[in-house]
C-alpha positions as CSV (number, residue, x, y, z in Angstrom):
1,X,-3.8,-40.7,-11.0
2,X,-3.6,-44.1,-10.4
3,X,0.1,-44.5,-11.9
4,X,1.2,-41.4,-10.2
5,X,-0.2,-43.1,-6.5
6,X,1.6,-46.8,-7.9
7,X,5.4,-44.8,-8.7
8,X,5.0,-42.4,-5.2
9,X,4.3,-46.1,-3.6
10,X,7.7,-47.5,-5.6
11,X,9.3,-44.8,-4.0
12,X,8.7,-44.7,-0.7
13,X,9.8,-48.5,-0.7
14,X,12.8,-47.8,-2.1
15,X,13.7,-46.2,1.2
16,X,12.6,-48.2,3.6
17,X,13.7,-47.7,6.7
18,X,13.2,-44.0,6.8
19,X,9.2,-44.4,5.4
20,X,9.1,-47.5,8.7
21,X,10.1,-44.6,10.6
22,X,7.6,-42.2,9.8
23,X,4.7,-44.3,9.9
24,X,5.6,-45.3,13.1
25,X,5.6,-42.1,14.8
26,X,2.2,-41.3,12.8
27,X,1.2,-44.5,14.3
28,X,2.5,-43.8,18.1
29,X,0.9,-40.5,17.8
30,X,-2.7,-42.0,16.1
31,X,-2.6,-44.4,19.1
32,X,-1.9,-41.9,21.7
33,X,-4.8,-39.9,20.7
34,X,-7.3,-42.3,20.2
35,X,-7.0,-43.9,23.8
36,X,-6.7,-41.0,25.5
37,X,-10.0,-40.1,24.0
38,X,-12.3,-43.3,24.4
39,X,-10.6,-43.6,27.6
40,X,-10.6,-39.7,29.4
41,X,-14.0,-39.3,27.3
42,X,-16.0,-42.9,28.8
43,X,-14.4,-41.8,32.3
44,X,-15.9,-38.4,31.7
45,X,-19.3,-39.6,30.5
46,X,-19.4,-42.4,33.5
47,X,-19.0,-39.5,36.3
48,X,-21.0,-36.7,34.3
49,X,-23.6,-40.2,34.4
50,X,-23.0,-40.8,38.1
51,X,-23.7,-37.4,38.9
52,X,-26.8,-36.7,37.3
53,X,-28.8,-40.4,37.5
54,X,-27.9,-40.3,41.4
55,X,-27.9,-36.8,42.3
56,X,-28.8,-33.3,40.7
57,X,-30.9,-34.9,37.7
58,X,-29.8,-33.0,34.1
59,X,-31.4,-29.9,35.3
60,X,-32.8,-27.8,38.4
61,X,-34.9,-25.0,38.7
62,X,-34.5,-22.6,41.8
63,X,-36.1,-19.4,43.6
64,X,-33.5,-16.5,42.2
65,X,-30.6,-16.4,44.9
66,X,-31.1,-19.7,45.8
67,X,-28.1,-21.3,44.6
68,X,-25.6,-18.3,45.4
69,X,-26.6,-18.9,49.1
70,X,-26.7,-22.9,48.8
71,X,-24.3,-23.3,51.6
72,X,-27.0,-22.4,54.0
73,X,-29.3,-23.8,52.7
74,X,-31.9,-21.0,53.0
75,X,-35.6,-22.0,53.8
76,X,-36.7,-18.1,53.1
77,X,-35.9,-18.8,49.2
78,X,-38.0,-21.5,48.8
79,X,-40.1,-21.7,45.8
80,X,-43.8,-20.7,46.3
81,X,-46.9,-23.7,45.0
82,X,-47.7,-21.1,42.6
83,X,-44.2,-21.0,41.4
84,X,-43.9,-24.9,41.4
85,X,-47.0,-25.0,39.4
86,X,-45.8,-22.2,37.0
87,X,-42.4,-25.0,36.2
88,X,-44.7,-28.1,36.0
89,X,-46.7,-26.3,33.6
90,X,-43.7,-25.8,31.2
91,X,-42.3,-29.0,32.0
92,X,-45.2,-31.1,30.8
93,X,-45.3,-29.0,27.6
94,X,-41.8,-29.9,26.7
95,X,-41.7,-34.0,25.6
96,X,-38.2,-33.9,25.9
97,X,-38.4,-33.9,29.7
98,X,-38.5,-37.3,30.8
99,X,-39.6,-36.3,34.9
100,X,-38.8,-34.4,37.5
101,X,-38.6,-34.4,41.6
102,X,-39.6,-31.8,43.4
103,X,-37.4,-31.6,46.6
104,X,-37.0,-29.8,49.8
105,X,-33.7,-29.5,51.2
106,X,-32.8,-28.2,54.7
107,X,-29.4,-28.5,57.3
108,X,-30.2,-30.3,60.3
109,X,-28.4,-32.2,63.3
110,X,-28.3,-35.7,62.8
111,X,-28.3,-37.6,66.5
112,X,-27.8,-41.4,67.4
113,X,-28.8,-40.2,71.4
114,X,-24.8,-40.6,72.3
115,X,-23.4,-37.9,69.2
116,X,-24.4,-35.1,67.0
117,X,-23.3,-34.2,63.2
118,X,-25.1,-32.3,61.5
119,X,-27.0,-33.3,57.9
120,X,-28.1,-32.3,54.9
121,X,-31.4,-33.2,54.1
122,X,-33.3,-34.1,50.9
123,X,-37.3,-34.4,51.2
124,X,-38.8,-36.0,48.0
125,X,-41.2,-38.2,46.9
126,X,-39.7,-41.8,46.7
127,X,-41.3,-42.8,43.5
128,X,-40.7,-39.2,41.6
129,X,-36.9,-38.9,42.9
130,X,-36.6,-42.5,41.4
131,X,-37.7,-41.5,38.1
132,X,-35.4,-38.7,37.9
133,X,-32.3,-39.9,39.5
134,X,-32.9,-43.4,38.4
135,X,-29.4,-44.6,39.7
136,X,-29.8,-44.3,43.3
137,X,-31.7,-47.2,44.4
138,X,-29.1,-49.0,43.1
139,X,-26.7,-46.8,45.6
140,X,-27.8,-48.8,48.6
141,X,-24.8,-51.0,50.1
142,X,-27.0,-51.6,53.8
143,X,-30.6,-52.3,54.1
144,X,-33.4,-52.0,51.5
145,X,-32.4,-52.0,48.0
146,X,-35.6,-52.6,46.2
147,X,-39.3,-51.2,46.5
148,X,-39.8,-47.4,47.5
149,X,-36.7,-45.5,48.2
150,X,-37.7,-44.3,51.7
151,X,-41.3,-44.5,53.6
152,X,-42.5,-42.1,56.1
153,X,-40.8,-42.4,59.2
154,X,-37.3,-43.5,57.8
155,X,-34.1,-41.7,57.0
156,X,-31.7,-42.7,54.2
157,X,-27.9,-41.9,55.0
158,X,-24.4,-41.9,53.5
159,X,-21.7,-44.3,54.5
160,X,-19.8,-41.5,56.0
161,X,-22.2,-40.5,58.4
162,X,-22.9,-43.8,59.1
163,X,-19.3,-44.8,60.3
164,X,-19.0,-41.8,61.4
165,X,-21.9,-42.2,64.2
166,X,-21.6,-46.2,64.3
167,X,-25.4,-46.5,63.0
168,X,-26.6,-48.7,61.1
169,X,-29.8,-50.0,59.3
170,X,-32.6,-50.4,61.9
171,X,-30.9,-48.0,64.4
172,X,-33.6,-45.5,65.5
173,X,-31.5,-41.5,65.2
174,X,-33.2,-38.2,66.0
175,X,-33.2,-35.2,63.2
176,X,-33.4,-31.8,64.7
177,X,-34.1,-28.6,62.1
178,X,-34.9,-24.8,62.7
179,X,-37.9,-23.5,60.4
180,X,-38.0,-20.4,58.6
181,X,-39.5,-18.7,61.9
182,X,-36.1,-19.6,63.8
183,X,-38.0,-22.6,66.1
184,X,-37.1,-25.8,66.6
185,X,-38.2,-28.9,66.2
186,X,-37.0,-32.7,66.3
187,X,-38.7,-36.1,65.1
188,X,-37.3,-39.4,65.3
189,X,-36.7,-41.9,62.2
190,X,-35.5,-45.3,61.4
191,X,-32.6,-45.7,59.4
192,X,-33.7,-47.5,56.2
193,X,-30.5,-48.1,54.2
194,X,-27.3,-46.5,53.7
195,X,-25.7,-45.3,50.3
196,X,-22.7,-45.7,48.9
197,X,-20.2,-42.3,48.8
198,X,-20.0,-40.8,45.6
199,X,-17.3,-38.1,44.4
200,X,-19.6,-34.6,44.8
201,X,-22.4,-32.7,45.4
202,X,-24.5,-35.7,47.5
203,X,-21.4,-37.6,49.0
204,X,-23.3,-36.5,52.4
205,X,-26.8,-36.0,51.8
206,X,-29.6,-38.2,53.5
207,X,-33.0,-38.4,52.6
208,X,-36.4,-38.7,54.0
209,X,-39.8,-38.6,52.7
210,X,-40.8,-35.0,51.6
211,X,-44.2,-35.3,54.2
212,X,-41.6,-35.9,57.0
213,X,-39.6,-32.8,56.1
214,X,-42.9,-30.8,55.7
215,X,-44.0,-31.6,59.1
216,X,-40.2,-31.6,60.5
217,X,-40.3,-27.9,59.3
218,X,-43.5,-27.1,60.4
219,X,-44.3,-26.0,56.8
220,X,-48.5,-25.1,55.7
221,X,-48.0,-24.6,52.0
222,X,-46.0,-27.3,49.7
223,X,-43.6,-25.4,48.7
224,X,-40.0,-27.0,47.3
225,X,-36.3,-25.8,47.6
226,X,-35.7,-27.2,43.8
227,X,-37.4,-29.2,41.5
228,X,-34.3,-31.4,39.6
229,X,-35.4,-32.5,35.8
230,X,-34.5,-36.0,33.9
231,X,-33.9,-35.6,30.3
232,X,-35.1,-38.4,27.4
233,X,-31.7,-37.3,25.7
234,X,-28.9,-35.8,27.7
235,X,-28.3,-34.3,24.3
236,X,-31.2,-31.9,24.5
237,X,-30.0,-30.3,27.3
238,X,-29.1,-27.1,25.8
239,X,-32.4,-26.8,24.2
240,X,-34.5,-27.8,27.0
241,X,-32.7,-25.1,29.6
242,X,-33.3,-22.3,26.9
243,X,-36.6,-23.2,26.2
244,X,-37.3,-23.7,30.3
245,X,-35.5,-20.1,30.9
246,X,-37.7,-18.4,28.1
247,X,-40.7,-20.3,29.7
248,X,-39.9,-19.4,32.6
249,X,-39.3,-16.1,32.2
250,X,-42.6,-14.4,33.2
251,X,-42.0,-15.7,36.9
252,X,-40.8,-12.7,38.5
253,X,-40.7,-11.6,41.8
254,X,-41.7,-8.3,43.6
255,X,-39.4,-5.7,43.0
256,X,-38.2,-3.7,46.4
257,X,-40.6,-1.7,47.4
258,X,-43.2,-3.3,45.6
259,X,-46.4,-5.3,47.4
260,X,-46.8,-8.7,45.8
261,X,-49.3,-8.6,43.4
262,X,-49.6,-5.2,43.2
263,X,-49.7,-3.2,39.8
264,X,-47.0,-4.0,37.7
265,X,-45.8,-7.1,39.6
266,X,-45.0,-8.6,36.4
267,X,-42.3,-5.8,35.5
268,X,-40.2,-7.3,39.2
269,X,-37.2,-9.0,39.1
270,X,-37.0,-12.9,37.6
271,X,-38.0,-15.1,40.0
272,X,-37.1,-18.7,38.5
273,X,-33.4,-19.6,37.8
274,X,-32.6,-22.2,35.6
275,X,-29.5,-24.3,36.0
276,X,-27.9,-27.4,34.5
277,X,-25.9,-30.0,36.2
278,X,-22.3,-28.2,35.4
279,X,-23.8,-25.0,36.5
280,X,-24.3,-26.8,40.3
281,X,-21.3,-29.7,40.2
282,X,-17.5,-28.7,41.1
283,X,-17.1,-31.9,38.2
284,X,-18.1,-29.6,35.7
285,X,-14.5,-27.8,35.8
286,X,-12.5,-31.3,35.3
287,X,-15.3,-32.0,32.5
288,X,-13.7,-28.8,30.9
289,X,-9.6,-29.6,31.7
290,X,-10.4,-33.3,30.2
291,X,-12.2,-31.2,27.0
292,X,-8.9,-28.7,26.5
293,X,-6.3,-31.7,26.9
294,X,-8.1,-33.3,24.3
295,X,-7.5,-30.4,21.9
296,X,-3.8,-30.2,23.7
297,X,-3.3,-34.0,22.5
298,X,-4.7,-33.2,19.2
299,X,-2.4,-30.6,18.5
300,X,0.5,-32.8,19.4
301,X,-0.6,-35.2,17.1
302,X,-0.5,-32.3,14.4
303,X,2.6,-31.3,15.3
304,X,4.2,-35.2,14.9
305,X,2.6,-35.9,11.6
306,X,3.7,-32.5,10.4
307,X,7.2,-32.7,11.0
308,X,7.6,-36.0,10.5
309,X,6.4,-36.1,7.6
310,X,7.7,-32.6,6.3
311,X,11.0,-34.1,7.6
312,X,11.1,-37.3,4.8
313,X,9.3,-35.4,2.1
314,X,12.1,-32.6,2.3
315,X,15.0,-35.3,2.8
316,X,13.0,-37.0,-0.7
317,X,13.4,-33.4,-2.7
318,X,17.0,-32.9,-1.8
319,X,18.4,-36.8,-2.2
320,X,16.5,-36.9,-6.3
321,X,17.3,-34.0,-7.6
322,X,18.7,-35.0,-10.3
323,X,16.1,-37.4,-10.7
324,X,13.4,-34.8,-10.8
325,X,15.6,-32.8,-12.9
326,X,15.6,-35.9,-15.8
327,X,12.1,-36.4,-15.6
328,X,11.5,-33.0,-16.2
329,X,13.6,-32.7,-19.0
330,X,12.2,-35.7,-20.9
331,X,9.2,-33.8,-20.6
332,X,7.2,-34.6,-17.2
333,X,5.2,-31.1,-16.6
334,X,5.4,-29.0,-13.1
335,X,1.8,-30.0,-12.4
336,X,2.6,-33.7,-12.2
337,X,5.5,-33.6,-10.4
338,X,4.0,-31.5,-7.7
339,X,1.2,-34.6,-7.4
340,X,3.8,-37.1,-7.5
341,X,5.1,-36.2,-4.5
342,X,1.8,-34.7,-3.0
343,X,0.6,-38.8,-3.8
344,X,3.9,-39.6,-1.7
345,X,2.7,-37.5,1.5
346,X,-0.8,-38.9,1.2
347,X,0.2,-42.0,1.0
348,X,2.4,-42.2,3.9
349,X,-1.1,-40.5,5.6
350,X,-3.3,-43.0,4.7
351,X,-1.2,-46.0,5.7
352,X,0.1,-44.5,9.1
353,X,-3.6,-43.9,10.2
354,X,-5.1,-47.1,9.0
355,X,-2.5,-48.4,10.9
356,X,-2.6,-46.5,13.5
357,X,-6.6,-46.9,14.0
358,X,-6.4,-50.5,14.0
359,X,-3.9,-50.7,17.0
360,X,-5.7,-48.2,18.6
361,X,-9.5,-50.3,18.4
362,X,-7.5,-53.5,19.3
363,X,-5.9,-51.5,22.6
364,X,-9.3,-50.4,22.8
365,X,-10.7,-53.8,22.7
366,X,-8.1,-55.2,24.9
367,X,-8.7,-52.9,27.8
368,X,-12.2,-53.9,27.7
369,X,-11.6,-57.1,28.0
370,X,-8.7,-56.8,30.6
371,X,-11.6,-54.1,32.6
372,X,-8.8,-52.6,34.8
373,X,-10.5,-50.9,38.4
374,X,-9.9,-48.1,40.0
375,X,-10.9,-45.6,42.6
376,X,-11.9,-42.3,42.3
377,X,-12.7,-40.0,45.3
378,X,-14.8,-41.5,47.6
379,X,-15.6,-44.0,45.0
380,X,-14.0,-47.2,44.6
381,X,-14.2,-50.0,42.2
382,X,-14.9,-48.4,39.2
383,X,-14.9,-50.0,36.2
384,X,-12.5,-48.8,33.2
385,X,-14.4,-49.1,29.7
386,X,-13.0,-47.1,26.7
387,X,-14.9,-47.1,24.3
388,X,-14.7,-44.4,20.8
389,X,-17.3,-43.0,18.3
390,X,-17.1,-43.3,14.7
391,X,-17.4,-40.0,14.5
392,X,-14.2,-39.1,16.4
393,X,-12.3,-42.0,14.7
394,X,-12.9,-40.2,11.6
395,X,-12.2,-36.9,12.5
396,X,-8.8,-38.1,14.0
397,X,-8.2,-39.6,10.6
398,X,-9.0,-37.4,8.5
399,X,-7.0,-34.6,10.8
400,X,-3.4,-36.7,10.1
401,X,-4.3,-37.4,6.4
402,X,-4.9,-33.5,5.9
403,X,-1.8,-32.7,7.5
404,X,0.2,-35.1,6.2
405,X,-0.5,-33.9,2.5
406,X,-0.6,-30.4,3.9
407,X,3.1,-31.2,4.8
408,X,3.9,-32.6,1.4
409,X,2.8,-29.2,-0.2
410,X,6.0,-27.3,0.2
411,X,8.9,-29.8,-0.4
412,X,6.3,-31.0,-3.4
413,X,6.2,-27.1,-4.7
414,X,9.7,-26.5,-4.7
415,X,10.7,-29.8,-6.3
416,X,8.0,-29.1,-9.4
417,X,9.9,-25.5,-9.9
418,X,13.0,-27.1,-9.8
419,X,15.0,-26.0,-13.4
420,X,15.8,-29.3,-15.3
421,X,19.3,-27.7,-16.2
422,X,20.5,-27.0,-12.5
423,X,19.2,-30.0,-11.2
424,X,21.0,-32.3,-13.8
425,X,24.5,-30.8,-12.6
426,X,23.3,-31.3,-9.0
427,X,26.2,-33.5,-7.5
C-alpha cells in the first residue's frame, strides 16, 4: 500500500500546476467553513450566554396559559404557593439544577413626577436572581455594581427608560400597578442603578425587590408569575426540561366545571408548563438560521471538493490512457489500478485539509488576537472571539477526505476496466 500511495504522490507532481489548483480550492473551501463555524458558532454561544446568565435563566416554569398571554402580563395566572412548592420539590431532587429565582412580574407606570412610561416589572429576591442569572450584576453601567442587586425600597432600570425620563441613580420615581382586583395602588422608590440594554426579552425590564412588588400589588399569599432555573451544564438541558415536565406532570388544574379540590381534581387539565430559553426568546429563531447555514456552507464545501477533485481525477484517466493501458498489459491487475488512483484522490484529500485546517486555526488565532468589536442591537462593544472544537475540526476533515476519495471512485473504476488493447492504440 505504501508504494501504491508513493507512485499516486509521483504523479500528482508530475502535474503540478493543475494538483496546486485543486488543493487550493479544497483549501479556500476548508477555510471558509471553518471560520464561519468558530466564528457564527462563538457569536451564537455569546448571545444564547447573554440571554440566559442576565435574563430568562436556562429554564422557566409557568401557570398553563401564562406565556401565550405574556404580553399582558396577567396577574390571574399566577402560580399558586402550593404550586411553587410542588416545582421546588422537583427541583431540589434534580442535581443538575444549579438554582432558581422565583419571580413576580407585572406592567406598571413608571413616573419621575414630570412624565409617565410605563414598565415592566421583575420582583425577585436579590441574592436568588443572582444565582440564577449570574451575569447581571455585572450589567450595571450607573450606581451600585456590587453587594445585593436591589434592597427594599429601590428600583433597578434600563438605560432606555432612563434617557428616556432623564433619571438617574438617586432620583426618587413613583411606580403605579393595578392588582388582580382592578385597584390601584402607587409606592415610591429610589433608583438604585441602571443596566446596560441588551438585544431581547429584558432590554426594558426593571426590577425591585419581590416584598415591594408583593405589597405594590396588594398580594396575601406568595405566589410567583415564573420561577426561572440555572443549569450546572447548559448541556443537560434537554434532560432536565423532560424530567421537570414528567415531574411536573401531576400539577393539574380544575377542569371547567369542576370545584378545586373536588373529586377527581387530579384527572383536570395540566397546570405547570415547562419552557426553555428558546421556547421564550425571539433569539431562538436566528440560533436556528445560524444552525441551517452551517449545513448550507457544509454542503458547499462538498460540492467544491467534489468537483474539483472529480474534475483532475477524470482529466488524469483520459490524459494516461495509454499509460494505464501498458501497465495493464505487463500485468498490473484491475484491483490495483483502481487503488492507485483511489490513493491519488485521497491524497489530494489529505493534503488539502491539513492544509486547509492549519490556515484556518492560524485565521482563527489571528482574529483573537486582532479581537475586532462590534455592535449588536442595542448592544455595543462586543467582543469577536472565534474559537472551534476538536470535534468539529474533525468532522470537517474527515467530511472533504470522504468526498474527495468518494470522487476518485468513478474516474478510478473506469480506468481499472479500461481493455489494455484499446487503450495502447489510444492516440
Amino acid at each position: 500500500m505504501l508504494d501504491v500511495i508513493k507512485i499516486a504522490g509521483r504523479n500528482l507532481s508530475r502535474y503540478r500546476r493543475r494538483t496546486l489548483l485543486t488543493l487550493l480550492l479544497i483549501v479556500i473551501g476548508m477555510v471558509a467553513v471553518l471560520l464561519f463555524i468558530s466564528v457564527t458558532g462563538s457569536f451564537k454561544s455569546m448571545m444564547v450566554g447573554q440571554i440566559t446568565d442576565s435574563v430568562l435563566g436556562h429554564l422557566e416554569v409557568h401557570r398553563k396559559g401564562y406565556v401565550a398571554s405574556i404580553d399582558t402580563l396577567p396577574l390571574n395566572l399566577n402560580m399558586k404557593p402550593s404550586a411553587v412548592a410542588k416545582v421546588e420539590e422537583a427541583l431540589k431532587a434534580d442535581k443538575a439544577v444549579e438554582a432558581w429565582s422565583p419571580r413576580i412580574k407585572f406592567g406598571g407606570m413608571f413616573s419621575n413626577f414630570t412624565e409617565t412610561t410605563s414598565i415592566r416589572i421583575n420582583g425577585v429576591d436579590p441574592a436568588r436572581e443572582a444565582a440564577t442569572v449570574p451575569l447581571l450584576p455585572g450589567r450595571m453601567i450607573e450606581g451600585a455594581k456590587g453587594g445585593t442587586l436591589v434592597e427594599k425600597g429601590q428600583i433597578v432600570i434600563p438605560v432606555l427608560l432612563a434617557r428616556g425620563m432623564k433619571v438617574k441613580v438617586g432620583d426618587t420615581v413613583v411606580l403605579v400597578a393595578t392588582n388582580r382586583d382592578g385597584s390601584v395602588n402607587g409606592k415610591t422608590f429610589v433608583i438604585r442603578s441602571i443596566t446596560e440594554g441588551i438585544s431581547g426579552p429584558g432590554g426594558r425590564d426593571g426590577y425591585i425587590h419581590v416584598d415591594d412588588a408583593r405589597e405594590l400589588l396588594r398580594m396575601k399569599d406568595a405566589e410567583v408569575s415564573e420561577i426561572a432555573i440555572r443549569l450546572r451544564d447548559p448541556a443537560q438541558l434537554d434532560r432536565v426540561s423532560a424530567a421537570l415536565k414528567q415531574a411536573l406532570g401531576a400539577t393539574s388544574s380544575p377542569a371547567p366545571g369542576q370545584a378545586p379540590g373536588g373529586a377527581g381534581a387530579g384527572e383536570g387539565r395540566p397546570g405547570l408548563e415547562v419552557h426553555t430559553w428558546a421556547d421564550l426568546s425571539p433569539f431562538a429563531s436566528l440560533a436556528r438560521m445560524i444552525d441551517l447555514m452551517t449545513v448550507f456552507i457544509k454542503v458547499v464545501l462538498v460540492s467544491i471538493v467534489l468537483v474539483s477533485v472529480m474534475n483532475v481525477m477524470v482529466m488524469a484517466v483520459y490524459e494516461r490512457i495509454r499509460e494505464i493501458g501498458t501497465i495493464a498489459a505487463i500485468g498490473t491487475r484491475p484491483s490495483r489500478i483502481l487503488l492507485l488512483f483511489l490513493a491519488e484522490g485521497l491524497l489530494l484529500g489529505v493534503i488539502g485539509t491539513a492544509l486547509g485546517t492549519l490556515v484556518s486555526l492560524a485565521s482563527i488565532y489571528g482574529i483573537n488576537l486582532w479581537q475586532p468589536h462590534f455592535a449588536f442591537g442595542q448592544q455595543q462593544d462586543l467582543v469577536m472571539a472565534p474559537t472551534i472544537a476538536v470535534a468539529q475540526v474533525v468532522t470537517v476533515a474527515l467530511l472533504v477526505v470522504g468526498v474527495a476519495v468518494l470522487a476518485s471512485l468513478q474516474p478510478s473504476w473506469k480506468a481499472s476496466r479500461l481493455d489494455p488493447i484499446t487503450a495502447l492504440r489510444h492516440v
